[in-house]
C-alpha positions as CSV (number, residue, x, y, z in Angstrom):
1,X,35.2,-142.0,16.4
2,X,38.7,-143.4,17.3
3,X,40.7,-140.1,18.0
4,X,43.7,-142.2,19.7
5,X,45.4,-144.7,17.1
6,X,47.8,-146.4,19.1
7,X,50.2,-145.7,22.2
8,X,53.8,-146.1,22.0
9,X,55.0,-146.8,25.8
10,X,53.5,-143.2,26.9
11,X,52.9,-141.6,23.4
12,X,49.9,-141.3,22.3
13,X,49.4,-141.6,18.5
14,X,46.5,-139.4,17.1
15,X,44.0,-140.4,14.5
16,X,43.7,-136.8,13.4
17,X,48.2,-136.2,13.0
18,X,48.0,-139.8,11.2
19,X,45.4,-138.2,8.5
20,X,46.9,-135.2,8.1
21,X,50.0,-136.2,7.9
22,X,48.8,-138.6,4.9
23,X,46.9,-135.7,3.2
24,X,50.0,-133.6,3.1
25,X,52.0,-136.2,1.7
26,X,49.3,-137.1,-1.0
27,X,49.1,-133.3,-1.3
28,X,53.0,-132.4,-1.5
29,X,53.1,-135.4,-4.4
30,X,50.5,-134.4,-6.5
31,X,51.6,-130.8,-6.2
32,X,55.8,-131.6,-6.9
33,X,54.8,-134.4,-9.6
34,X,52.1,-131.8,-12.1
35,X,53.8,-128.3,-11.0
36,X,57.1,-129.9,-12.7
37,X,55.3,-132.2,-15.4
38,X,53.6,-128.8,-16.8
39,X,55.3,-125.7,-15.9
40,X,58.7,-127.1,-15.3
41,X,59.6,-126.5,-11.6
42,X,61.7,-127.8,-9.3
43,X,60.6,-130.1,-6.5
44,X,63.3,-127.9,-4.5
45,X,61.0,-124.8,-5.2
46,X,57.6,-126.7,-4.3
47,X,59.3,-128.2,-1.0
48,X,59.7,-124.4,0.1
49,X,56.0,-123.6,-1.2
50,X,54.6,-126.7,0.7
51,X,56.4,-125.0,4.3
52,X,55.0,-121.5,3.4
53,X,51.9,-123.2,3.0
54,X,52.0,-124.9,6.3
55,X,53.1,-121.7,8.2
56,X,50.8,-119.9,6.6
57,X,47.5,-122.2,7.6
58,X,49.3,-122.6,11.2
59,X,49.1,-119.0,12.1
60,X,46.2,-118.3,10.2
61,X,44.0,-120.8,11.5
62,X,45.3,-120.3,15.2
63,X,44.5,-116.4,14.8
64,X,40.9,-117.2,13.0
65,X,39.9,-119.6,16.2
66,X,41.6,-117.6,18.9
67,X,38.4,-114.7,17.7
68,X,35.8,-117.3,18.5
69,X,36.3,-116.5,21.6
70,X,38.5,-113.4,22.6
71,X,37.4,-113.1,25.6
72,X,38.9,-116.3,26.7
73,X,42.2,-116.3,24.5
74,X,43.3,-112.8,25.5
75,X,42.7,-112.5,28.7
76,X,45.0,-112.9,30.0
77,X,47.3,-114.0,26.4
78,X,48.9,-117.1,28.4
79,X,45.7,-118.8,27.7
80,X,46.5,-118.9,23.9
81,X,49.4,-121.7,24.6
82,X,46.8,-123.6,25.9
83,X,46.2,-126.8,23.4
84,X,48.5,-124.9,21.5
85,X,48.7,-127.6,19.2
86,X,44.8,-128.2,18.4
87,X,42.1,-125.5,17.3
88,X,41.8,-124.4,14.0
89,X,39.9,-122.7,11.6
90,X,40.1,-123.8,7.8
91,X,39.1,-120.5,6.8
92,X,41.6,-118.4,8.6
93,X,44.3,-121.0,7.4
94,X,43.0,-120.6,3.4
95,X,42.9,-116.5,3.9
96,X,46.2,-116.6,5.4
97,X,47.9,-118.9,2.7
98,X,46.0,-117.7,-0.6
99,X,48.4,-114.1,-0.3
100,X,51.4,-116.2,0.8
101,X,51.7,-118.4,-2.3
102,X,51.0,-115.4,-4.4
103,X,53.9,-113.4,-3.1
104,X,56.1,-116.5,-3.2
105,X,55.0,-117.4,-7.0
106,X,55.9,-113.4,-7.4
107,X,59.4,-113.5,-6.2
108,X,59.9,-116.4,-7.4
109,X,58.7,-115.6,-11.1
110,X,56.3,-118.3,-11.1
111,X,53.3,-118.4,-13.1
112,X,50.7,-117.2,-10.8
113,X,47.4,-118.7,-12.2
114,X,48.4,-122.2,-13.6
115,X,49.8,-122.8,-10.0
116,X,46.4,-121.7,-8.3
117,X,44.9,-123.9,-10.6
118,X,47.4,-127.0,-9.4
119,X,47.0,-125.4,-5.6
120,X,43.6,-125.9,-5.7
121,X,43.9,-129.7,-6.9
122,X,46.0,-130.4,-4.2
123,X,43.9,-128.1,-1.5
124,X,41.2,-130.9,-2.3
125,X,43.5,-134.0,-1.1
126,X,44.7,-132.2,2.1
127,X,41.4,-130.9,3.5
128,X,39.4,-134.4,2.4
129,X,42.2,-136.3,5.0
130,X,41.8,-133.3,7.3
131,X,38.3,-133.3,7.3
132,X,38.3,-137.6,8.3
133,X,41.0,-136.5,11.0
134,X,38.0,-134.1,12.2
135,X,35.8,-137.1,12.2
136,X,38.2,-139.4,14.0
137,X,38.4,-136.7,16.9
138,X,35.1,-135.5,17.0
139,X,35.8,-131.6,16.2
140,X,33.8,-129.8,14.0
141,X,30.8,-132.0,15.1
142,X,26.7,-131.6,14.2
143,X,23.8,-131.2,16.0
144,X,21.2,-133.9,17.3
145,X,19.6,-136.3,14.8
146,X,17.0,-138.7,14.4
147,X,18.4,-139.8,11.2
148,X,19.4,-142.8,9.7
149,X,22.9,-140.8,9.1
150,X,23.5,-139.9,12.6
151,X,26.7,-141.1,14.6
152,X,27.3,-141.1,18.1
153,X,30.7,-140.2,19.3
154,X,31.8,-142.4,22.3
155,X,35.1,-142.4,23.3
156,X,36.3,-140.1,26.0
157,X,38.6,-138.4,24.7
158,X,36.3,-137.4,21.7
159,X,35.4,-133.3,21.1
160,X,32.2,-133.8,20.1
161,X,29.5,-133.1,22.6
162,X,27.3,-134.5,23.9
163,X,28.7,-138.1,24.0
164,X,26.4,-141.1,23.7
165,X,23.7,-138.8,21.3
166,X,23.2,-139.5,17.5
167,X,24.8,-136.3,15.9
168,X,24.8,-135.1,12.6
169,X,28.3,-136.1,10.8
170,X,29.1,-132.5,9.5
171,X,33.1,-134.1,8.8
172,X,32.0,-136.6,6.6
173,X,29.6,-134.6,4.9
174,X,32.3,-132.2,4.4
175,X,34.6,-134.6,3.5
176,X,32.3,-135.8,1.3
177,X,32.0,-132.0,-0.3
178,X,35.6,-131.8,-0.7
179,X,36.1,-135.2,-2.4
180,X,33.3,-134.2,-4.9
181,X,34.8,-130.5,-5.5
182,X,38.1,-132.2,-6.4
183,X,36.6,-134.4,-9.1
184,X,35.2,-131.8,-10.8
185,X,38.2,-130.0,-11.2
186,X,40.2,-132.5,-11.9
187,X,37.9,-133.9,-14.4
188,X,37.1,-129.9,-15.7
189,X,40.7,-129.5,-16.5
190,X,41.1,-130.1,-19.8
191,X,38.1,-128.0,-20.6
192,X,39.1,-124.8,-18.9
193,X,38.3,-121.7,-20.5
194,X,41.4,-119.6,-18.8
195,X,44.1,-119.9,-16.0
196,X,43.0,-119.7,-12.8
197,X,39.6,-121.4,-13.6
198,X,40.0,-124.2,-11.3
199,X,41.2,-122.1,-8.8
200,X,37.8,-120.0,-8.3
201,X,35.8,-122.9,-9.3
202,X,37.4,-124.9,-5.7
203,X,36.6,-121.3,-4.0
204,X,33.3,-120.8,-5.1
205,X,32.1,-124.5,-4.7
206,X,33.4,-125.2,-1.5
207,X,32.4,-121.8,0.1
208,X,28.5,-123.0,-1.2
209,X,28.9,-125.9,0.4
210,X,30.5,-124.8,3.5
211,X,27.8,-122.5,4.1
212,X,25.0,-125.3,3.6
213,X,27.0,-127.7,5.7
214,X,27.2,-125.0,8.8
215,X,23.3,-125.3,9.2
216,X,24.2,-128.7,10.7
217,X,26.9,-127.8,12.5
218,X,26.7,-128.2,16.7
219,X,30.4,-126.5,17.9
220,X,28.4,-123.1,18.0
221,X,32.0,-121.7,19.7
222,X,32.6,-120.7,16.1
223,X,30.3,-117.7,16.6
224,X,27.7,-115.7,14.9
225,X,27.0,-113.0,13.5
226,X,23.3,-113.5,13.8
227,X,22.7,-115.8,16.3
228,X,21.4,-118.7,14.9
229,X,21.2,-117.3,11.3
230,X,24.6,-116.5,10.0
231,X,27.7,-117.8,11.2
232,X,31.5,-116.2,11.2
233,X,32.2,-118.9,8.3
234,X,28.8,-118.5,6.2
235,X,29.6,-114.6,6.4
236,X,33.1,-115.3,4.8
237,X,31.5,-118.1,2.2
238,X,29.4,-115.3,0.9
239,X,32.2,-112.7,0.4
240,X,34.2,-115.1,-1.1
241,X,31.2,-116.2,-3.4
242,X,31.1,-112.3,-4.3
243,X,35.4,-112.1,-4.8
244,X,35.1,-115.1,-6.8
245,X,32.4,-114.2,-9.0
246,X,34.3,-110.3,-9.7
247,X,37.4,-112.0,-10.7
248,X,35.6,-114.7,-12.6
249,X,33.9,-112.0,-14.8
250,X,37.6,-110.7,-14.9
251,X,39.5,-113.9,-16.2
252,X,37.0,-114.7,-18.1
253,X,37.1,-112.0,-20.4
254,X,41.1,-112.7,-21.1
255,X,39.7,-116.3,-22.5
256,X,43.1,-117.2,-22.7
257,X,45.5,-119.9,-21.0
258,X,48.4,-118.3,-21.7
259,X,51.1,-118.1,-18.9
260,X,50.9,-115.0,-16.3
């Protein structure tokens, strides 16, 4: 709705940076304050955990969007330093970093699970901020709507198209998802059954929702697999839904919330 904030002479402060700078710093908190109140570790260790992370959803989500549409983003390559700054897929950022903090917990001799439990937590307070950022620039917008929930994106500068037409408000809804999933856990904490609970419980909820919230979606650049019936992201929500419940069955059997 408002994707510029503020100007600074000829700087141009973004609604979308603002959020997700907050979310990280909301994230990076939660994640230093519990990872050291319950398991003991530094702040120094997170701090190099929280840039891993970062690099990790970087690349990952620039890779993810540049395959909407190949076509375009490597021919000829130039064309990928184009908005080099913008475009991202959540998706390819949480497939890139899920491997990168597990190596890092590895060398590190960190307790794997209890930390993908405390990940997920914090995964919850990033994306929700992301998500309004999406919303304050108009990405990741819905289709038409006669609904009484339909926005209309204004502003020139927005992403969402077309302007001036009442458009389903996928971000919010999303954000909405998000905010919702990271209640649960947090209340479902103290009755977890095993360590990394939490951590498939964020994976499997979110990829449910994600998949329901794509019907509404109207940035179609994201691709299909079959057009107009599955998208690149509900294909990956139901492989995850199928990871999550294998290693669920897995865990579960362990029942135990001893450190691994």
């Amino acid at each position: 709705m408002f994707p510029e904030l503020f100007h600074l002479g000829s700087q141009t402060i973004y609604s979308y940076g603002v959020l997700i700078a907050l979310g990280a710093a909301m994230g990076f908190w939660y994640i230093s304050t519990v990872a050291n109140k319950e398991l003991g570790i530094s702040k120094d260790k997170i701090q190099t955990l929280c840039i891993l992370i970062i690099f990790a959803a970087f690349i990952g989500g620039k890779i993810f969007f540049y395959f909407e549409k190949p076509s375009y983003y490597f021919n000829p390559p130039a064309n990928m330093l184009k908005n080099f700054r913008t475009g991202f897929v959540f998706y390819g950022s949480l497939l890139f970093v899920i491997p990168t903090v597990i190596w890092y917990f590895r060398k590190n001799k960190l307790p794997v699970l209890p930390m993908l439990d405390i990940v997920a937590i914090t995964a919850t307070i990033v994306h929700f901020f992301g998500r309004l950022g999406c919303f304050t620039a108009g990405c990741c917008y819905g289709i038409h709507t006669d609904s009484v929930l339909g926005v209309t994106f204004t502003h020139e500068a927005s992403k969402a198209k077309p302007l001036g037409e009442s458009l389903h408000p996928t971000q919010l809804y999303e954000a909405t998802l998000i905010a919702l999933i990271g209640i649960i856990l947090y209340m479902f904490k103290r009755h977890q059954r095993f360590q990394g609970q939490l951590f498939l419980i964020y994976i499997a909820l979110y990829a449910v929702g994600r998949a329901v919230v794509e019907n509404y979606r109207g940035d179609i650049r994201r691709g299909f697999i079959i057009e107009d019936v599955l998208s690149h992201s509900q294909l990956i929500s139901l492989i995850l839904v199928g990871g999550v419940a294998f290693f669920y069955v897995k865990l579960a059997k362990k029942g135990t919330l001893r450190k691994s």
